[in-house]
C-alpha positions in Angstrom: 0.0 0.0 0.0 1.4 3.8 -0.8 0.2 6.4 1.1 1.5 9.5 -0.4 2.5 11.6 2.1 6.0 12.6 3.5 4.3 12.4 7.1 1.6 10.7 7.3 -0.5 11.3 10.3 -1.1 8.4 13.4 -4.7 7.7 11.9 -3.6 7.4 8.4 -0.7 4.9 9.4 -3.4 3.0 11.4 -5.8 2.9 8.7 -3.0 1.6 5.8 -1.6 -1.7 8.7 -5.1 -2.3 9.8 -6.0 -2.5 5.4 -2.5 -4.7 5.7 -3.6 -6.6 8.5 -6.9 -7.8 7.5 -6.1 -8.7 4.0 -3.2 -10.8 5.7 -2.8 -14.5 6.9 -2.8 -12.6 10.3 -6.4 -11.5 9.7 -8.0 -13.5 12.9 -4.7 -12.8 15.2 -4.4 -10.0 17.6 -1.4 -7.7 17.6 0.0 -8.5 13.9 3.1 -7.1 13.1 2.9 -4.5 9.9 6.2 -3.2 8.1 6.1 0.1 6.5 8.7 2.3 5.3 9.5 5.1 2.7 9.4 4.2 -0.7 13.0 5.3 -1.6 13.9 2.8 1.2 12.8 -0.6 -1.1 14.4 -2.5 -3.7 13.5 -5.4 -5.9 15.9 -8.3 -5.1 17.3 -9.2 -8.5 15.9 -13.0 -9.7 13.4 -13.4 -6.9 9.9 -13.8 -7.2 7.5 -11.1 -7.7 6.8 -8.8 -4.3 10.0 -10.2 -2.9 11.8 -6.8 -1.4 14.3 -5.8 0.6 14.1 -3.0 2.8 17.3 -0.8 4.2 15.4 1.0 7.4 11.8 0.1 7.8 9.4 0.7 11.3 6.9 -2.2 12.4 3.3 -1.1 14.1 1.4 -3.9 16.1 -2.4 -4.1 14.9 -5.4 -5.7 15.7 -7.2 -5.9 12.5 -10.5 -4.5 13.1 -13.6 -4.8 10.2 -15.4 -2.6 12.0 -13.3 -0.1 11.3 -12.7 -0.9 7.7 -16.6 -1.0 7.3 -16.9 2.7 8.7 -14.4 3.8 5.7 -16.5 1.7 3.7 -13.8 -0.1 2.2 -14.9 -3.7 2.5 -18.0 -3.2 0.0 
């Protein structure tokens, strides 16, 4: 997910782990582990498979992923 913003705001980060979370294997765990970072911080490693990246500096938020949430942004329609 981008979020394009050079500081995005503490809701905003929420909102874009929570969207991680719940579309993850992690949906039905509590306190999933999200990765996020800038984008000039990725790069493709060369001859993997696609989505495989590797990230210099990165920062993890813990989530519960929450539908209710998602369903009050109206994004699980």
């Amino acid at each position: 997910m981008v979020i394009e913003s050079n500081q995005p705001d503490e809701e905003t980060l929420r909102l874009a782990a929570n969207i991680a979370a719940y579309f993850s294997s992690g949906r039905y765990s509590s306190s999933v582990p999200v990765t996020y970072c800038f984008i000039k911080e990725l790069k493709k490693i060369p001859g993997s498979k696609p989505g495989m990246v590797q990230l210099s500096s990165y920062k993890t938020i813990y989530i519960d992923p929450n539908e209710e949430e998602l369903n009050a942004y109206q994004l699980l329609q």
